[in-house]
C-alpha positions, 0 to 999 in steps of 0.5 A, spaced: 884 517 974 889 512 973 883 507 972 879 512 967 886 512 963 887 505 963 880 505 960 881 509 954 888 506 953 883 499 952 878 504 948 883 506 943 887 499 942 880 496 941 878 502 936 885 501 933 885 493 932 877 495 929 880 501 924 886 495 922 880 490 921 876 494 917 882 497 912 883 489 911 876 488 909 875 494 905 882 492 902 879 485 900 873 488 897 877 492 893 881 486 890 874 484 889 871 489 885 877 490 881 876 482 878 869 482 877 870 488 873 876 484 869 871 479 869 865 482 866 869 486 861 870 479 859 864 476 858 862 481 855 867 481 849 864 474 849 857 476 848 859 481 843 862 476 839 857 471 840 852 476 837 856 477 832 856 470 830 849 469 832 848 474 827 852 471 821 848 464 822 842 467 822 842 473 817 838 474 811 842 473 806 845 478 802 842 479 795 846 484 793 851 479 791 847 476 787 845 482 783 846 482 775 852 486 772 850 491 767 855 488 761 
C-alpha cells in the first residue's frame, strides 16, 4: 500500500510540474500573439499609407481644377 501511494505521489508531482510547464508555454504563446498583433496592426498603417502614396504619384490627374469658370 505504501509502494502504490508512494507511486501516486511521483504520478501527481510529474502531472504538476507538467501542468506548470504547460501554463509557462501557454503563457509564452500569449505574449506572442499579443506582439505579432501589434505588429501586424503596424504594418498594416503602413501599407495603408503607402497605398495612399502610391495612389497620389500614380493618379490620373484631376481635370476639374483645370475646369473654365463661368465669368
Amino acid at each position: 500500500m505504501r509502494a502504490r501511494a508512494a507511486e501516486q505521489q511521483q504520478d501527481l508531482a510529474r502531472v504538476r510540474a507538467e501542468r506548470d510547464d504547460l501554463r509557462g508555454q501557454a503563457q509564452l504563446l500569449a505574449r506572442i500573439v499579443h506582439v505579432l498583433e501589434i505588429e501586424n496592426s503596424n504594418l498594416k498603417e503602413t501599407n495603408a499609407a503607402l497605398e495612399q502614396q502610391v495612389a497620389a504619384q500614380s493618379a490620373v490627374p484631376d481635370l476639374t481644377r483645370w475646369r473654365r469658370r463661368p465669368e
